[in-house]
N, C-alpha and C positions, 0 to 999 in steps of 0.2 A: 320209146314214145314220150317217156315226161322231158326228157332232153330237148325233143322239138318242141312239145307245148311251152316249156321255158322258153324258149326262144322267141317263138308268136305273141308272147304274153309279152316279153323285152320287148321286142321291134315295133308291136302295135299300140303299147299305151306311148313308148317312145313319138313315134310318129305321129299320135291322134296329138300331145301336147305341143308336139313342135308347130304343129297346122292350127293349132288354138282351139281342138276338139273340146267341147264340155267335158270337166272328170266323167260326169256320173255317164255320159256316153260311149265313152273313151271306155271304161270299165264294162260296161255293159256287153261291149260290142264284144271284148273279148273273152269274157265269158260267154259267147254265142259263141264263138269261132272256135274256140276251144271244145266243147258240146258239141259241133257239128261234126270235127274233123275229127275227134279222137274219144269221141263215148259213141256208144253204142244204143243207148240212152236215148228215146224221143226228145228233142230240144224244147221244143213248145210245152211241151209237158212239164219238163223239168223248173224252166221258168216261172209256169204258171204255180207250182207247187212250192216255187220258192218265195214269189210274190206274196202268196196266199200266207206262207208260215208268217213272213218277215210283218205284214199287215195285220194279222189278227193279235198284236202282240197289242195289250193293250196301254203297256208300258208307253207305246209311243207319245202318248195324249200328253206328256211332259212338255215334249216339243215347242206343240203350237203355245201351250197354257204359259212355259215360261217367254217365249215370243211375244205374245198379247202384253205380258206383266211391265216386260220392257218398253216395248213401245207406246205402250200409254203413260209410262210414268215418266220416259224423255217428252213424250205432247205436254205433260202436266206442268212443264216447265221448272222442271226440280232441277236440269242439270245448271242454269243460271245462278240461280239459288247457292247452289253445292260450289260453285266456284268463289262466289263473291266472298260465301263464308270460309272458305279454307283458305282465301288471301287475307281475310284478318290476322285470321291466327298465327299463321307462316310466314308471312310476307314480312316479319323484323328478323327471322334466324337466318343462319348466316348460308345460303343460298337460294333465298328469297322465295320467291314466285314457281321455282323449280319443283321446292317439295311441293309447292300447290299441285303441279301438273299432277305429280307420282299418285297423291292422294285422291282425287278428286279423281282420276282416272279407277284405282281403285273401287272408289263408291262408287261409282258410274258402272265399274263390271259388275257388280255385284246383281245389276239388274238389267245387262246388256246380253252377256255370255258370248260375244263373241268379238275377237280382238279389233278385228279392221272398224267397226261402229265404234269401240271407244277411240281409238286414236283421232279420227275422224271428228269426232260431235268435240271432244273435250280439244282437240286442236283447232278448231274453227271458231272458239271461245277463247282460246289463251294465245295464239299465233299474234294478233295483231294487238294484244296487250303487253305480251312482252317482247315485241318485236319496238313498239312505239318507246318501250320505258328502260331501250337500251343493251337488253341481254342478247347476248352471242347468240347467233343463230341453231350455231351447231349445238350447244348446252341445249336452247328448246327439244328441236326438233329429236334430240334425242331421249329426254328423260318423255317428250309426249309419245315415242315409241316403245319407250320398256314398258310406260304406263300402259300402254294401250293391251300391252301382250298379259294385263292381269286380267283382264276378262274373259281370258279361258282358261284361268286355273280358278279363281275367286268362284264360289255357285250363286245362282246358277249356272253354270259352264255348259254348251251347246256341245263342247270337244269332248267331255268326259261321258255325256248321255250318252252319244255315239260309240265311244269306245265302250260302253257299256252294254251296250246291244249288241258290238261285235264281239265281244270278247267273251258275252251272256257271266256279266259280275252284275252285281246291287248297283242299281242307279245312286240309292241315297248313302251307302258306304262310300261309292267314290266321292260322290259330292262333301260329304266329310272329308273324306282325304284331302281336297283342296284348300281349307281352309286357310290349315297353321305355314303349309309351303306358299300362300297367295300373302299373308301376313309377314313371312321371312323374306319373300322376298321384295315388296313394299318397303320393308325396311333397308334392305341391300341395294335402293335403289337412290333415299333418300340420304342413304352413307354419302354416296358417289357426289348427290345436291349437296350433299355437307362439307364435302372434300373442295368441290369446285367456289363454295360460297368461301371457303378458309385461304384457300387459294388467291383467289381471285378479289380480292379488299375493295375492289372499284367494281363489282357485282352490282348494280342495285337493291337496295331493300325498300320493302314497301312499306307506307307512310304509320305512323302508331297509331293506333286505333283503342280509344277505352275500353276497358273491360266488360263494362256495364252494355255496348253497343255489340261486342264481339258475342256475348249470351246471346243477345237480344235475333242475333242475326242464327242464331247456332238454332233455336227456339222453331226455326221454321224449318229444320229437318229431323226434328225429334218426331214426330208420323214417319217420316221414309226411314228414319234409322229402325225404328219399331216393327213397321212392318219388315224389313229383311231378315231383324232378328228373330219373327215369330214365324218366320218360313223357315230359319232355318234352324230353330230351336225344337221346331213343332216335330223336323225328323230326327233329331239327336235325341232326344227324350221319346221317342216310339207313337207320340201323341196322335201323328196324322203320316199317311204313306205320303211318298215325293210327289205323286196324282193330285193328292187332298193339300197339300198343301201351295200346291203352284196353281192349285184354284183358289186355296185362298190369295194368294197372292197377286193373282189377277181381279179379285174382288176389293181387294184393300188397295191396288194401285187405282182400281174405277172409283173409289169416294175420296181417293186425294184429288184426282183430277176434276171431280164435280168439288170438293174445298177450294180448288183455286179457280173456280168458275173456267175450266178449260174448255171441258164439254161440250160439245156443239155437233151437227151432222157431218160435216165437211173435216172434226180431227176425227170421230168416229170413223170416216170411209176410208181417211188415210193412213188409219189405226190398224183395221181390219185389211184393209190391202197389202200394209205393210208386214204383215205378221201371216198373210196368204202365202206372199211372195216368197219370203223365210222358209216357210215351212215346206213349199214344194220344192222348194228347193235342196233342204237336206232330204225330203225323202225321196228325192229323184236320185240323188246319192249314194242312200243306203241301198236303194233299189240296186244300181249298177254294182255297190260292193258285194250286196249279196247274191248277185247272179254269177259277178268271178267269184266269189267262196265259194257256191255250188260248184261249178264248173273245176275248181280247182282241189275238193274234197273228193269228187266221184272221179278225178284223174289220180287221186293219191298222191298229189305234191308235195301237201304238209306230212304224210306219212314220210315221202319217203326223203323230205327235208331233214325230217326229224331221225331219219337212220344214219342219212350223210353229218349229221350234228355230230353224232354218236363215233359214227366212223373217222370223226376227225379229232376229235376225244380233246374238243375245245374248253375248257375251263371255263365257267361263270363268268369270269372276270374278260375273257377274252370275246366271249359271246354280247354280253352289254356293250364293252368296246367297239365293236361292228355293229350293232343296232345303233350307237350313241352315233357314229359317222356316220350311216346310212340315212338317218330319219334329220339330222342337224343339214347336210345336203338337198334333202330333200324337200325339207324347210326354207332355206334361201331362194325356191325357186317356182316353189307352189303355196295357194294358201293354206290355213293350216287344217280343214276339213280334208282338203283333197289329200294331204300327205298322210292324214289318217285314213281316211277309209280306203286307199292306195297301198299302204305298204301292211297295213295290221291283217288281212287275211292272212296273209303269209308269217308274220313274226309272232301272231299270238300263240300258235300249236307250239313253234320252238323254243319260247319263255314257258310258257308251260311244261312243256316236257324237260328244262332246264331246273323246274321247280322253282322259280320266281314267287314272290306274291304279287299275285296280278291286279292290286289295289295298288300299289306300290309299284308295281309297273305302267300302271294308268298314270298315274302323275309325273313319272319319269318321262313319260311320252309327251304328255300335255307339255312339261318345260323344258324337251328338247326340239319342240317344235315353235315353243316361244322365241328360244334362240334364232331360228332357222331364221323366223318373221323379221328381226333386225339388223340382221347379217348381211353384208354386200356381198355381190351386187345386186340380187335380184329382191331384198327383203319387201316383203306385202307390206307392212306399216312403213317402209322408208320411202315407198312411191305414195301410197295414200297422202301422208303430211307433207309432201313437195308437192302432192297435187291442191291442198289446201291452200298451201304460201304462195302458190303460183298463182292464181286467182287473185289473191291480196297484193302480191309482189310481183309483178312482171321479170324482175331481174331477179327472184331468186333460183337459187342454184343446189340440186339436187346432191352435188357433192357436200352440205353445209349437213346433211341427211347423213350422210354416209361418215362422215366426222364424228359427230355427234353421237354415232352410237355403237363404238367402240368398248368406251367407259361401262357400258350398260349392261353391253354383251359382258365382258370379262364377269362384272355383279352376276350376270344368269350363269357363269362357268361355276364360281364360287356355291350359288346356291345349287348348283345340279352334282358339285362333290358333297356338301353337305347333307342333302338329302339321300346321295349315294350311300354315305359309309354312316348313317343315322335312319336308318328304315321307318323307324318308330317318328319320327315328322309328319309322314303322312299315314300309319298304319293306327297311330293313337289314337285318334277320336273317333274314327268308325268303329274300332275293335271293342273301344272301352264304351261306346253307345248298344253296341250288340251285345254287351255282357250284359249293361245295367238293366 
């Protein structure tokens, strides 16, 4: 019997993607189908009690609260701001405007959490500044794609909440975990801007700027730098639960946007619509994921995954290496919620049962899926930013995408062995926050 529900479970999320089915449909449907024809189990029931578990969790309220945080502190009009100042500073070393991208993308996740909106908001602000001031297309569009894939490892991250729910870990130990890997590899990316500025002598640099003006301008995200750090200080230090502090955070992003006279009914409706929309939307997700995890725990797939593991007597090393190709494929081809709540019902029981740390398997997940996002041909962020330049450039060309972020990818291989064979990158700041 788990032979053919394997099979139903292949052929029909197969089929629901190829037809352009919604994941969290596509998922859903076949955890019905699975329930009907192979439990014995009331299906309606089953659903309903899964609904019921997955809803009453009160963990969820992260969701919306980091959603709201975000989307009012892009209305607040910080992300201009964050660009202009990180071209002073960057814009004389020697890949200019590049390391702008990597950075400013950065900060931008830090309050985005999810990949496709950074690439998007921070490429629609730097595409036709550095398209105009000379730089290769393919350098842009590229390092605006690695950037982009930091805002689902940087927290708040939307990918790590979720694989927190499925995986039932600490919301705010993962979100630790992100940290020092979101910072390594920011900087693995700006190696790459540094290689191509060294290289490349007829690069442009951006114009010198005083020092006294480069403060002056830095001066106006000393409040946004404040508040990220007291959101996420407030969980390292035990101060305030991930709940408590992504309310503050959605409180302190409402009086920056009343500081820069944002406020008004009309960013309010767009605020609150937009952070609607977010939010039903991953829990229409989690909905369908957890209706196949039901469906696939009362069939005993992960049981009897996890005996086939056994009986194959695959070594750690070989078990990661089919997770690391399974989920990097699977990344090229979906966005990066769907390849999580898609593939982790099934791979979480078998890392666990492998004896993984599943903190440290959260982040391995989060940046083999960042991969996936940049990878041709099918990469989310390398159609986002072609849809960007397309709009501004009628002649551009989606292969200038596809160039471009080669360099980047290799940077995510680099950083995905180092975090491999160095555990403690992302196990140390949660672990040493849970001792102190």
């Amino acid at each position: 019997m788990l032979l053919e529900a394997l099979l139903v479970l292949i052929l029909v999320l197969a089929g629901a993607f190829v037809f352009g089915t919604h994941v969290a449909v596509a998922l859903g449907f076949v955890g019905i189908i699975l329930l009907t024809f192979f439990s014995d189990r009331p299906t309606l029931g089953l659903m309903g009690h899964s609904a019921w578990e997955l809803f009453s969790d009160t963990t969820l309220i992260v969701i919306p609260l980091f959603a709201l945080m975000g989307d009012l502190l892009v209305r607040s009009g910080v992300t201009d701001s964050m660009y202009r100042t990180m071209a002073m500073w960057m814009g004389r070393v020697p890949g200019g405007l590049l390391h702008t991208n990597v950075i400013a993308s950065a900060m931008f996740g830090s309050v985005s959490g999810t990949s496709v909106a950074v690439a998007s908001t921070i490429g629609s602000v730097a595409i036709p500044q550095l398209y105009e001031k000379g730089y290769p297309r393919p350098m842009v569009l590229g390092s605006l794609a690695a950037g982009g894939t930091l805002g689902i490892m940087i927290p708040p991250s939307m990918v790590l909440v979720i694989y927190g729910m499925i995986a039932k870990e600490s919301i705010g130990d993962l979100l630790m975990a992100g940290i020092v890997p979101g910072i390594m590899l920011t900087l693995l990316f700006m190696l790459v801007a540094l290689y191509f500025g060294i290289r490349r002598s007829d690069l442009p640099r951006g114009e010198s700027v005083p020092v006294g003006e480069k403060i002056r301008a830095s001066l106006s995200l000393v409040p946004f730098i404040a508040l990220m750090l007291i959101v996420v200080l407030s969980i390292y230090l035990g101060i305030a639960t991930v709940t408590e502090s992504a309310a503050f955070g959605v409180a302190g992003a409402f009086v920056l946007a009343l500081l820069k006279k944002r406020v008004n009914w009309s960013m309010l409706k767009e605020t609150f619509a937009s952070t609607a929309a977010t939010t039903a939307m991953i829990m229409f997700l989690l909905l369908g994921a957890n209706i196949m995890q039901t469906a696939l725990g009362y069939l005993g797939v992960q049981r009897a995954a996890g005996e086939a593991l056994v009986a194959a007597n695959l070594s750690p090393f070989m078990l990661m290496l089919i997770i690391v190709i399974v989920m990097l494929i699977a990344g090229a081809f979906l966005d990066s919620l769907a390849v999580i709540v898609t593939t982790l019902p099934i791979i979480v029981p078998l890392v666990a049962a492998a004896g993984f740390d599943m903190i440290w398997f959260g982040v391995i997940v989060v940046l083999l899926v960042e991969v996936g996002m940049i990878t041709p041909p099918y990469g989310m962020n390398l159609f986002v930013l072609h849809g960007v330049q397309k709009k501004l450039y009628p002649d551009a060309k989606l292969g200038d995408a596809y160039r471009g972020s080669w360099p980047f990818v290799f940077a995510m291989i680099v950083g995905l062995v180092l975090l491999w064979a160095f555990p403690d990158l992302a196990t140390w700041l949660p672990y040493s926050a849970s001792s102190s």
